[in-house]
N, C-alpha and C positions, 0 to 999 in steps of 0.2 A: 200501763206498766206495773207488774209487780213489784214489793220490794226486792223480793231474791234480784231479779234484773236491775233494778236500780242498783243495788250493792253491790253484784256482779260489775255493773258496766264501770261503775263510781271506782271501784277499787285499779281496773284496767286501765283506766285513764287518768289514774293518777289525782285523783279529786280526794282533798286533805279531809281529814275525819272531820272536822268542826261543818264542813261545807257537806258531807253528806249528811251528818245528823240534820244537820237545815232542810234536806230536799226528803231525808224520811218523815221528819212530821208534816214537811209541807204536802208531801204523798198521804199521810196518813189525814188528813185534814181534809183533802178535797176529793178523794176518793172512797171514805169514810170504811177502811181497812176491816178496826172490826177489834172483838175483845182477842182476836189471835196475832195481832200484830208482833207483838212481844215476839211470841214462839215462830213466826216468819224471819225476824230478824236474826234471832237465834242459829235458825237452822241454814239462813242463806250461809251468814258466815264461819258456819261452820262446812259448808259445804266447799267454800275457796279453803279450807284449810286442807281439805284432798289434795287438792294441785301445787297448794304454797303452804309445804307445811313448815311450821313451829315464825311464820312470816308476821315479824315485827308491825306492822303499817295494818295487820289485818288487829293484830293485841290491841292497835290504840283504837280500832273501830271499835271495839267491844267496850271496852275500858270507859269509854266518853258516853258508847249509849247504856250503860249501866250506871255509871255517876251522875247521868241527866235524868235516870227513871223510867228512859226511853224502853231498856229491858229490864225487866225486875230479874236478881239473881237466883230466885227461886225456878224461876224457867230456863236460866243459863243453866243451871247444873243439871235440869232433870233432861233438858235435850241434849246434854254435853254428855252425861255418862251412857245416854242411852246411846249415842251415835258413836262413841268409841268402841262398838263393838263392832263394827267394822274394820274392815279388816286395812282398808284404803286410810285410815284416817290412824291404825296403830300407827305411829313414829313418837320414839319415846321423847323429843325434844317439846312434838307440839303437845301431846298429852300433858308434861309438865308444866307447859305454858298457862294451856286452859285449868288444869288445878290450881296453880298459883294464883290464878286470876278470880276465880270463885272464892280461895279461901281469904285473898286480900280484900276482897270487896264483902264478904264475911265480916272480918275482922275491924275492919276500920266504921262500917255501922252508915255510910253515906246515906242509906233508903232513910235512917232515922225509926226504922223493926225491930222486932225485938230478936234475941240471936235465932230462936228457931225461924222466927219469918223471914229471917236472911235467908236461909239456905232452903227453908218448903215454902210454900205457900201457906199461906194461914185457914184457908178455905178445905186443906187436905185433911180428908182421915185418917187412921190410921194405915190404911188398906194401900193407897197411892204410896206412904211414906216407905211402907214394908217392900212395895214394889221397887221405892230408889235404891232400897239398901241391898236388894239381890243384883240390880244395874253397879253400884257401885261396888260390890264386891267381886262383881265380875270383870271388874275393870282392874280390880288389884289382881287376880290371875293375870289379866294382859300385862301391866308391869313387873308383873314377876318374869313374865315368857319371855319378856324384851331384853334385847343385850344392856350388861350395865355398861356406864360411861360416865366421865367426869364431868361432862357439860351440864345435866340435871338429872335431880333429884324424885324420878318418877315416883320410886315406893315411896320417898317418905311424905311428900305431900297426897298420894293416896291415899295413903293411912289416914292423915289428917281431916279427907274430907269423908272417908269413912266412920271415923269417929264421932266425927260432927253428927252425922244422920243416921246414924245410931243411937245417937242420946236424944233426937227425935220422937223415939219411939216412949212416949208415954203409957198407955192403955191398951194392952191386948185382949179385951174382954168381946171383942168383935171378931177374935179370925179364928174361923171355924178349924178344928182338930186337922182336915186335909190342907188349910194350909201351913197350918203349926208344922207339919210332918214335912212338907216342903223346904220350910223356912229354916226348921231345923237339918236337915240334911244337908242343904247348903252352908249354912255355917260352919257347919262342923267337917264339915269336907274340906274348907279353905282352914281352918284349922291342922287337920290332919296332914293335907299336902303343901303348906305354904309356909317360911318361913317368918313369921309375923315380930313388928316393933313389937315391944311389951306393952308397948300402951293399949294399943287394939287389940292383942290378945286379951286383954282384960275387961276390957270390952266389951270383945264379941264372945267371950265366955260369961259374959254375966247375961248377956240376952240369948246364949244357949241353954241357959241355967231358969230365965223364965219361962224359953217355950217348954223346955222339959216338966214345970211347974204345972203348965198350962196343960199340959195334957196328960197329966197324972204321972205314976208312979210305973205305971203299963211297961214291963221292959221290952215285951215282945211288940209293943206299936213303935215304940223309940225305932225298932230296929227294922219293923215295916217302913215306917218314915224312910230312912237311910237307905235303904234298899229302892223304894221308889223314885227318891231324887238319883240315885244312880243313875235309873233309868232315864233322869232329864226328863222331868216331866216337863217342865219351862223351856218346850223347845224352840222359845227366842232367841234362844243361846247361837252364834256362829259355831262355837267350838265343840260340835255336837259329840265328839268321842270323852265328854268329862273332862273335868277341871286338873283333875291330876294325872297331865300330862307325861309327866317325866317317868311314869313307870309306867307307861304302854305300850308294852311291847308288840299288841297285838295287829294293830294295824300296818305299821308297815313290814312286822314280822309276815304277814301273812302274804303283804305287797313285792318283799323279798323274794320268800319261798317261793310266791307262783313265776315270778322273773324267771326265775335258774328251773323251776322242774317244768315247768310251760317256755323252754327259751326257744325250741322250734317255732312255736304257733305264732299265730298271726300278733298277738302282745306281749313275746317273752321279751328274752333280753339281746335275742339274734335280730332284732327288730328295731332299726333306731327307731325313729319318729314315732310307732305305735306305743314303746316303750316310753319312750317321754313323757307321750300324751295321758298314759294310765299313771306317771309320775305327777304331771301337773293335775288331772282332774282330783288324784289324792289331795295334793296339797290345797287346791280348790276348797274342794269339800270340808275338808277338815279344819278350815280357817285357821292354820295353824300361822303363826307367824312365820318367815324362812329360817333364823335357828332355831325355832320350837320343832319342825320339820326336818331340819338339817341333821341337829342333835338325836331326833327319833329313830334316823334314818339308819344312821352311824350306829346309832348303840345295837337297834336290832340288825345290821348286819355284823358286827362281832358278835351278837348274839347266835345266828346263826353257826359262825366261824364254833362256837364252843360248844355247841349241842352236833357240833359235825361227828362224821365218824374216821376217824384217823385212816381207816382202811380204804385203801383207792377201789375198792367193788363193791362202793354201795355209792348211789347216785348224789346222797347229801354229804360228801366225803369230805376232809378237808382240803385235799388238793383242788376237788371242783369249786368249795364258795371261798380258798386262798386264788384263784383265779377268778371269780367272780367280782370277789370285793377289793382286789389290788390291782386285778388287768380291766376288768368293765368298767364298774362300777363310777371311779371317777370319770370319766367318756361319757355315759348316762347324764352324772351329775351336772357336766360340762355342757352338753346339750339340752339340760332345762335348764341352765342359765342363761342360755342365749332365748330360750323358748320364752322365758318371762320378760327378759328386755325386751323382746319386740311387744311385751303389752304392758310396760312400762317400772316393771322393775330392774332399778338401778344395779349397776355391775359391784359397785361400790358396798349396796345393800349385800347384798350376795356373797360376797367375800366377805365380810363382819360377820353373817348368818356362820359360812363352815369357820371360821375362824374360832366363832364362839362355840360350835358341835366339838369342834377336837377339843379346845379347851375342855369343856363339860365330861368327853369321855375319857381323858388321861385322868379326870378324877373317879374312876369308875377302876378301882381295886380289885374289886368283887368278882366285875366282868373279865379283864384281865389275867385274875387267876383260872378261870377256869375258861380260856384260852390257852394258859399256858400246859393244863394238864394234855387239852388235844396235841399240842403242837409238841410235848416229850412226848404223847406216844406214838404220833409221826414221825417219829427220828429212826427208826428202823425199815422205815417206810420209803424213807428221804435222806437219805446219811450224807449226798454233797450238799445240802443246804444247811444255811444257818439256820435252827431250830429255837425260835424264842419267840415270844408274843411279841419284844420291843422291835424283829428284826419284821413280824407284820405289818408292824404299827410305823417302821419306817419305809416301808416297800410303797403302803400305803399314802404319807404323806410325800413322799417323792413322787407320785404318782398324779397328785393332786399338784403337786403345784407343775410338772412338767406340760399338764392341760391347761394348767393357768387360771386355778379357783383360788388357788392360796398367796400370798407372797409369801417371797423369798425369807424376807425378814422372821417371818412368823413362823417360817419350817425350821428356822433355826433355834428360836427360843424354845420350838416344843421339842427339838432332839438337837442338840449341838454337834451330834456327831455328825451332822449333812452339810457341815463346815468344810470336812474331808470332801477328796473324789468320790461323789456316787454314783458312777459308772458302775454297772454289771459287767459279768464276764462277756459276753456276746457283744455288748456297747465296746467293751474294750476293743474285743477282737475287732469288732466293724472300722472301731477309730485307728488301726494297727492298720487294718488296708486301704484310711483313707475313704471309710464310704459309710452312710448311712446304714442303720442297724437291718431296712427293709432291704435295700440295696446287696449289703451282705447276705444276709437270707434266701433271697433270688439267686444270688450266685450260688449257693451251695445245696440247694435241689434242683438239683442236675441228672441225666444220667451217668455224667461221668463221676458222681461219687458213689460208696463203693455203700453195702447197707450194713456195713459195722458203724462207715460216719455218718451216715444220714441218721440212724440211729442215738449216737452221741449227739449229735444235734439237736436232734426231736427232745431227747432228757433235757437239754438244756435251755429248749424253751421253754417247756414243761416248768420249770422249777425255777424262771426268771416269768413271773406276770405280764413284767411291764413290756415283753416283745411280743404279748400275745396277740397285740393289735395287730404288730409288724405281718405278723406272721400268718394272719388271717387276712391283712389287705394281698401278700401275696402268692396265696393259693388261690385268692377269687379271680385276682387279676390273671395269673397262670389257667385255671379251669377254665375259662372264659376265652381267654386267645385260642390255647388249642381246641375246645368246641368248634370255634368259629371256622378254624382250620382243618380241621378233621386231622389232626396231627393225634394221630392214636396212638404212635409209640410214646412220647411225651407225657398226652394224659395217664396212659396205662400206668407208665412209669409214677407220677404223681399220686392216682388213686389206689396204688396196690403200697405207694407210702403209707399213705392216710389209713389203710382199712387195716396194716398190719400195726398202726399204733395207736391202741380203743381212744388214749385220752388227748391225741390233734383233733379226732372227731368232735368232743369236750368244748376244744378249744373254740374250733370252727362256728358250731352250737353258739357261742356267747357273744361270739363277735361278728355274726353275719346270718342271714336267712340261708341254714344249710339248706331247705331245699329248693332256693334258685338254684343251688349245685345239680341235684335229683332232675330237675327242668331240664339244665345243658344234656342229661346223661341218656334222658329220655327221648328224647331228641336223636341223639344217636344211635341208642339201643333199636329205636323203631325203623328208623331208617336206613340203616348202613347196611350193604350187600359187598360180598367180595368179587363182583363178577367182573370187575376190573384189575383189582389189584396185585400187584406181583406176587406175593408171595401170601396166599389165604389164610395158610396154616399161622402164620405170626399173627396177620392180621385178627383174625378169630381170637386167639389169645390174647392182646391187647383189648381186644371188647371186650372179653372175662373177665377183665382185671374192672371196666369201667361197670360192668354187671353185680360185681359179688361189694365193689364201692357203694351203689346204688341200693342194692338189698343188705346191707349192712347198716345202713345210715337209716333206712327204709324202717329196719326191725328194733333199730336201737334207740329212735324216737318216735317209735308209735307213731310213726307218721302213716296214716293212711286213707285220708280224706283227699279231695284232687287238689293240686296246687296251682294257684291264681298268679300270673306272672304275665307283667305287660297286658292283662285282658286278655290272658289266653287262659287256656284251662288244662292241664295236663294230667289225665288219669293216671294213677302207679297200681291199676289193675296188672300191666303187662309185667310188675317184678313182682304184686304181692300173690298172685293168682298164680304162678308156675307148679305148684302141687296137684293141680285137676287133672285127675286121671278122666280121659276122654272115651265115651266109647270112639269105637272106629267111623260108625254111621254118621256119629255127631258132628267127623271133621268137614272140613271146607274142601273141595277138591284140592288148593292148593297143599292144604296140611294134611290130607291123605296122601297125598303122590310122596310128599317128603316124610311122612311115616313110614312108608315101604319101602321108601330107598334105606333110610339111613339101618330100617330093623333088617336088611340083608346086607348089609355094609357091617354090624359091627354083631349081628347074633346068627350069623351062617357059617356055619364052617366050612362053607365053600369061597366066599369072601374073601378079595383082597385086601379089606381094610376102607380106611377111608382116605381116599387117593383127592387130590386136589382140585381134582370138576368136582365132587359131592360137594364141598365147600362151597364153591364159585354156584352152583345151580341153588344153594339152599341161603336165606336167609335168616341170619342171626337170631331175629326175632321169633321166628318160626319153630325151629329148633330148640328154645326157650321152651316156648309154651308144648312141645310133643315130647321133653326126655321122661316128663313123669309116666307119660302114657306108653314111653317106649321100655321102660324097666317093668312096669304094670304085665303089659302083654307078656316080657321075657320070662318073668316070675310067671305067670298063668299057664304058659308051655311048660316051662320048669315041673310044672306042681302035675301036669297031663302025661308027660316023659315024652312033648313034644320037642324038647330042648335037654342034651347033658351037662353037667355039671359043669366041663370043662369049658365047653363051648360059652355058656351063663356066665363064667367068670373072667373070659379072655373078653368076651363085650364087653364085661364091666370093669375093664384094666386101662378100657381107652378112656374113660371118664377122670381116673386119678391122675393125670396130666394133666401141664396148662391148656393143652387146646379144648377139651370140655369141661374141665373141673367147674366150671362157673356155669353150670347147671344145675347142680348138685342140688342146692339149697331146697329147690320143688321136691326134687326125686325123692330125699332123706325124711321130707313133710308127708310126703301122698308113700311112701311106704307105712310111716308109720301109723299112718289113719287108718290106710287096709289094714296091719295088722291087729288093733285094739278094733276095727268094726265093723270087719269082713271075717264069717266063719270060711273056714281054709280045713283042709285035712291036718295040715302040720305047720301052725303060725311058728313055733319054734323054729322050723325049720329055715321059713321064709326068714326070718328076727336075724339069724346066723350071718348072713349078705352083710347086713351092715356093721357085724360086729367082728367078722374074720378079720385078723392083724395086718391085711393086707392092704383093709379097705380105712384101718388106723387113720394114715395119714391126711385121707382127704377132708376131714373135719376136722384138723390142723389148720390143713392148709385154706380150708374154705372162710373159717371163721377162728382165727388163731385167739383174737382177742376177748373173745365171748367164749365160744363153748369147747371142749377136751371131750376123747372120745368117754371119760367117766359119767358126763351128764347126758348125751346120747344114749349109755349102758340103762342110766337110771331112768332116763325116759321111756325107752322099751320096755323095760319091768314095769311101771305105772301103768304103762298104755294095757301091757298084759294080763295084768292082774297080779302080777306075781311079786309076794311081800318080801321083797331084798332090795337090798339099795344095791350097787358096784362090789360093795364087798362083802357081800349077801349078810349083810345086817339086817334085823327086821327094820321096817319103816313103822315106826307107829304116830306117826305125825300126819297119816292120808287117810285119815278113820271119815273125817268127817266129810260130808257130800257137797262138791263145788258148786250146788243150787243153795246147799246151806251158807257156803262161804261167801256167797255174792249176796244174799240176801243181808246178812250182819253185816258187811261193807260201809254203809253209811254211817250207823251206829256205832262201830268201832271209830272211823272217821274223827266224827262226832266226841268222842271222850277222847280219845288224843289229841285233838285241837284243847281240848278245854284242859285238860291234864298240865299239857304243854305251858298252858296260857292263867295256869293258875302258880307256876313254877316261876312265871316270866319270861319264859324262854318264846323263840318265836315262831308262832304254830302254822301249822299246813292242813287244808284240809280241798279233798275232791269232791265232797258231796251239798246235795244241797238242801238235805235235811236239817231242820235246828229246833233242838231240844231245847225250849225254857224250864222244862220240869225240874233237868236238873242242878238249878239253881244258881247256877253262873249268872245273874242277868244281864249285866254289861257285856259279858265277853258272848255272851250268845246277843246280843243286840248288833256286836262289832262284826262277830261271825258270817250273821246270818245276811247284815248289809255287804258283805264283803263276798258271798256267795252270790245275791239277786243283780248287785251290780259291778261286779268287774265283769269286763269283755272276753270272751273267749273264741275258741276257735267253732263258729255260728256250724261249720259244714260237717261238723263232726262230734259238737254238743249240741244240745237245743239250749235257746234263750230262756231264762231261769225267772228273771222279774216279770214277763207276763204269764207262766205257770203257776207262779206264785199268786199272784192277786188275782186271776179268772178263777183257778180249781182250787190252791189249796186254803187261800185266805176265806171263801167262803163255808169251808167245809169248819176252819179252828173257831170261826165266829160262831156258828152253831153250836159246836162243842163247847164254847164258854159262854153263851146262852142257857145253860143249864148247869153249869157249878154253883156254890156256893156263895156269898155277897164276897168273902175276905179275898178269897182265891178269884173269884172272879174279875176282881178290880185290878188285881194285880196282874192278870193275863191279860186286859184289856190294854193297859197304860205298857205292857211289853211290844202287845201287837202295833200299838199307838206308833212307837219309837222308832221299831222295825220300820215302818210304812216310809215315816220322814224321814228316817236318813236313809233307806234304800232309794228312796223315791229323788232325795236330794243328792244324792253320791250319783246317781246315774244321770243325772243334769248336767251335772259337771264333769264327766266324764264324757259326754256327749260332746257337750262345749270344747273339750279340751281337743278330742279326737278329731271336730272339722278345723278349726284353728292351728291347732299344728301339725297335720295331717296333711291341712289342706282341701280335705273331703266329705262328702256330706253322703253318710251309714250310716245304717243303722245298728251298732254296736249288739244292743243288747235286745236286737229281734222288730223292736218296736221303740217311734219315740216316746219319753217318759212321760211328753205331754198326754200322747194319746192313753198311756196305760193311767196317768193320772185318770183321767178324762173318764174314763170305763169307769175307774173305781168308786169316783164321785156320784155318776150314776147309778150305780149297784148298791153305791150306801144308802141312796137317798131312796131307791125305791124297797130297803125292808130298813129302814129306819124304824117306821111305826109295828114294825111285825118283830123287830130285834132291837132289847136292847143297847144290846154288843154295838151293833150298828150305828145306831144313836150316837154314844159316844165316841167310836172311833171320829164321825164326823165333824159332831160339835170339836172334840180335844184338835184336832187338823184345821179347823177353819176358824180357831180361835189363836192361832198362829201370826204372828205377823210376818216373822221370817217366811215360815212354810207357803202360806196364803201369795206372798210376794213371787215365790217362784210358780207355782199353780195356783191362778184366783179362780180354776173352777170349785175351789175348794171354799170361797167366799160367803159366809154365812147366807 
């Protein structure tokens, strides 16, 4: 039996401290333990203090084997401040425990040591001592991150046993300049971002004061140093994004932003559980405490909320993250609090965490005000709502506590005024009929209301948040019934709501996988035949409605990779493909026979028209994929004088009605392809078709909330060359060549993250290029981890962490292979950085995704073991031929943390 089990079992069964110290040396006597006993004893019971923390019965174990000699307190603190960097073991009642317990057994001299061999070892150099006091100041960051409370005193016995091992430090004439630089960055960093008693500021300013000594006068190495420990070069650290927490916007700024502009994809914000799960692996990763996290989270989503743009036509608007962050966002929050309790964080914890975030950001002025600038110039935008950052910031905490993260109590002390009814108009109205706000909702998209109130409606959920859940459970639940039924006047009705009001799509978007929606629609679009149905001609029409919903929603989230639903696969070739002009040869029999029919049905002037067998004999789907080819052909006669004027334009009058308008979308795409890149005798002439006053309304009516026939004008001129906008202004803004504009894409990217992110605001970025040259290094470290490992949508991006470490990581090692020693070292301890926390964020994000998932994918293309696994072997076989190599390996497998999670990495 070990000790850990002896300790473990002694303490479980209730065996009195005096009786177990008995059976540890009598373990330690007949099993001849060994000079590590001490540091066993240490680490068993600090490992019960995981499970029982700040637990009285475990103090007196320690207390007895430290006054008996059994543990020397020089191995109590150095395994105690090392192990609080765990993340299981922060609670600030046990930390203050075990501080008090080190500095009273300190203080009172029981060993009969002198003060410093209280607290080191006497056997230590100065090199181990320097090591406690980066452990121990890491530990005053944790008590700083941890909620305060009246029950103990974390900071200020930190301090104390700070100060103690600090004045440790006698003789630095042993630590070479790279760790002076180290040592000194660290310091001065807990300086800069911590608010320090005066005693330790004085301190740790006087051993700031000799490593500065120690290493000369050099401003520019001072400021190498600092720059390098940014970087975390001591990546033992858990809390790998830096010490100074409170002003990073960048990471969940970034976890934000991709929520809302990725909320389609398979990890937006339309996604519970994937969302979650990129929620928890965050928090994971970042060993953040839960309000260190909480508070981050909060600030960069009003972060967001103030860099929005007041205008509802641009995608980061403030109506869409005022919807995000008052109607989602707490639902998110809500479901990673259930996702941690089942791995065992307390509800209790979790509620103190946002308790203490909204505390933290009602002190945040700064952010506030420029909240409020967005939110006045949304007031011409929005003129029935109340326009104030306080009426967000209440929308918000009502919102929280109606999911049940906050209490009551607490929502009232941070705004009194939720004293009053804070019912919404809708709630009102819902509790006026007697019925739940979803309940009401369902009653009133109907068809029998008329589209001025569905309309008035729609405004009013729009500019009430907190219904937009209501309001998205029942459109799925609506979409979903009638699919199942083939109830096509219904859905029609439903989706020709939706496509006429751009920001319910918005809504839908944040609160559900819009395209399970696209699934149901597909389903129908492919299948449905009117060769039954009473009346074809409505019927037909009702599928247009469910068609132009389907390519609207299609075009407005870039959605166009297949959609995975139940283990099924659904291509959206058959809405995004309607513009291919066919040859004739190329058709299928069956899409030849209904090319012929329907081109003498509606371009003959012999023709009755399209009478109700052509409907019933043709299918929907069919007639989709032939109207490009059937205007193509008309236009080709037209252009030979096989077809007149009149005749060309009375075909194309049956299209402007509901029964084909829901073709359109192909036709208006595959015209204007031919005309920018088919020579014609007279493009102009062709160009005319879609811009005659006649054909006005169908680009209205096709796509009311996206395009007007002015950008269609403007499209046609682009496409033709011809330098006028609409109102024949020159264009001088299309000079430059769309190969040149895709190629700058990254790079612009790239400085507008970093722009962003040096402003503090919270950045976005597509690409997965990352620039260290330009001197950002923390924020290209947080970047570049935040590109290689967040999850994306696999069927439609490629996985970016094993591109990254097969092709481009051996190509930048070569390249800093040959710089210069200063610049070298510095690239090398960036790449160092990038590795372990890409390499570490996608572990945990791994973990997160099968855990609350459920599922076991492969996120990020490959698992991180195996790209580990490659990388270690690729280092080690040009180790001896690279530098570079060299060190990335040694600085990775001198890791303890790192090593822990990949031991291929093991010296």
């Amino acid at each position: 039996m070990s000790l850990a089990e002896l300790t473990k079992n002694s303490y479980q069964c209730g065996v009195s401290p005096q009786q177990w110290l008995g059976l540890c040396k009598l373990l330690v006597q007949q099993q001849d333990v060994g000079v590590d006993f001490s540091t066993a004893i240490s680490n068993a019971i600090l490992e019960l203090y995981r499970l029982y923390p700040a637990d009285p019965t475990l103090r007196e174990y320690l207390q007895l084997a430290l006054s008996d000699g059994l543990l020397s307190n020089a191995i109590f603190v150095s395994t105690f401040i090392r192990a609080a960097r765990d993340p299981e073991l922060q609670n600030g009642s046990t930390l203050d425990m075990l501080c008090q317990l080190a500095l009273s057994t300190h203080y009172t001299g029981t060993s009969g040591l002198s003060h410093a061999g209280s607290i080191i070892s006497s056997a230590d150099s100065q090199t181990p001592v320097l090591s406690k006091v980066q452990d121990v100041l890491a530990l005053l960051r944790i008590a700083h991150s941890l909620p305060p409370s009246n029950f103990h005193h974390l900071i200020a016995s930190t301090s104390d046993l700070a100060i103690l091992l600090l004045s440790c430090i006698t003789d630095m004439s042993q630590v070479t300049a790279a760790q002076a630089m180290i040592y000194l960055g660290d310091a001065n960093d807990v300086l800069q971002s911590l608010r320090l008693l005066p005693e330790l500021r004085q301190v740790l300013e006087g051993f700031v004061l000799s490593l500065s000594l120690l290493m000369g006068d050099d401003a520019k190495a001072v400021r190498d140093a600092q720059m390098l420990h940014a970087m975390q070069l001591t990546m033992g650290k858990n809390d790998v994004l830096g010490a100074n927490v409170e002003t990073d916007t960048v990471t969940c700024g970034l976890l934000l932003q991709s929520l809302v502009a990725c909320r389609t994809c398979d990890f937006g914000a339309g996604s519970d559980l994937e969302a979650v799960a990129v929620m928890t692996g965050t928090l994971r990763w970042t060993s953040w405490a839960p309000n260190v996290f909480c508070t981050q989270l909060l600030v960069a989503a009003l972060t967001c909320v103030a860099q929005s743009s007041a205008k509802d036509d641009h995608e980061s608007s403030f109506s869409l993250w005022r919807a995000f962050v008052v109607g989602r966002l707490p639902r998110l929050l809500f479901a990673l609090e259930k996702s941690l309790e089942a791995h065992g964080t307390m509800e209790a914890d979790w509620r103190a965490a946002m308790h203490a975030a909204l505390l933290s950001l009602s002190q945040r002025s700064d952010l506030m005000a420029q909240c409020d600038v967005v939110v006045r110039q949304s007031k011409g935008h929005d003129s029935g709502q109340d326009n104030n950052t306080s009426s967000l910031i209440r929308e918000f905490i009502q919102q929280l506590l109606a999911v049940g993260i906050i209490e009551y109590a607490f929502a009232v002390s941070m705004d009194p005024m939720m004293v009053n009814d804070p019912r919404t108009r809708l709630q009102s109205e819902a509790f006026d009929h007697g019925c739940s706000i979803e309940t009401y909702l369902d009653s009133k998209l109907t068809l029998d209301s008329s589209p001025e109130d569905t309309l008035l409606l729609l405004e009013k959920i729009r500019q009430e948040p907190g219904s937009h859940h209501c309001f998205a459970a029942v459109v799925q639940k609506r979409f979903t019934s009638h699919s199942t039924s083939l109830d096509l006047e219904h859905l029609s009705h439903l989706t020709r709501t939706l496509y006429h009001h751009d920001f319910a799509l918005d809504i839908l978007s944040l609160h559900l996988k819009i395209s399970y929606l696209i699934c149901n629609a597909l389903e129908i679009i492919s299948e449905y035949d009117c060769e039954t149905v009473g009346d074809p001609q409505t019927a037909v029409s009702h599928l247009g409605d469910i068609v132009l919903f389907a390519e609207m929603v299609l075009a407005k989230f870039r959605i166009s990779s297949p959609i995975i639903k139940d283990g099924k696969v659904y291509r959206t070739e058959l809405l995004r493909c309607t513009s291919r002009v066919y040859q004739l040869d190329d058709l299928s029999p069956e899409h030849k026979s209904a090319f012929a029919t329907w081109y003498k049905a509606i371009f003959d002037s012999n023709s009755e028209g399209i009478d109700d067998a052509l409907l019933r004999t043709t299918k929907p789907q069919i007639l989709l994929q032939i109207s490009a080819t059937l205007f193509s052909q008309a236009a080709l006669a037209r252009q030979e004088n096989r077809l007149d004027n009149d005749t060309l334009q009375t075909g194309m009058s049956y299209f402007l009605g509901p029964l084909l308008r829901w073709t359109l979308v192909g036709v208006i795409h595959a015209m204007l392809f031919e005309i920018g890149h088919r020579a014609s005798p007279s493009p102009h002439n062709r160009t005319k078709y879609l811009m005659l006053s006649p054909i006005v309304p169908l680009s209205s009516v096709v796509y009311t909330p996206v395009l007007d026939i002015s950008v269609i004008r403007a499209t046609c001129f682009q496409t033709l060359g011809v330098n006028k906008d609409p109102s024949c202004k020159a264009l001088e803004d299309h000079q430059i060549s769309p190969a040149t504009r895709w190629m700058d894409f990254p790079k612009q990217e790239i400085h507008d993250a970093l722009a962003l992110a040096r402003r503090h605001k919270a950045p976005r970025i597509d690409s997965s290029a990352v620039a260290s040259s330009l001197g950002e290094m923390e924020t290209c470290r947080r970047l570049a981890t935040f590109v290689l490992a967040m999850p994306r949508q696999l069927s439609s991006a490629p996985p970016l962490l094993p591109i990254f470490m097969y092709n481009v990581l051996p190509y930048l090692i070569t390249a800093i292979d040959q710089q210069q020693a200063t610049e070298k070292g510095m690239n090398t301890q960036l790449l160092v950085t990038i590795i372990s926390s890409a390499l570490t964020a996608a572990l945990h994000i791994e973990w997160a995704v099968q855990t609350v998932c459920q599922e076991q994918r492969f996120v990020l293309g490959q698992p991180s073991a195996a790209v580990a696994r490659r990388l270690a072997a690729d280092l080690r076989a040009q180790k001896h031929r690279s530098s570079t190599s060299a060190t990335i390996l040694q600085r990775l497998g001198s890791s303890p943390a790192f090593v822990t999670n990949f031991p291929v990495f093991v010296m």
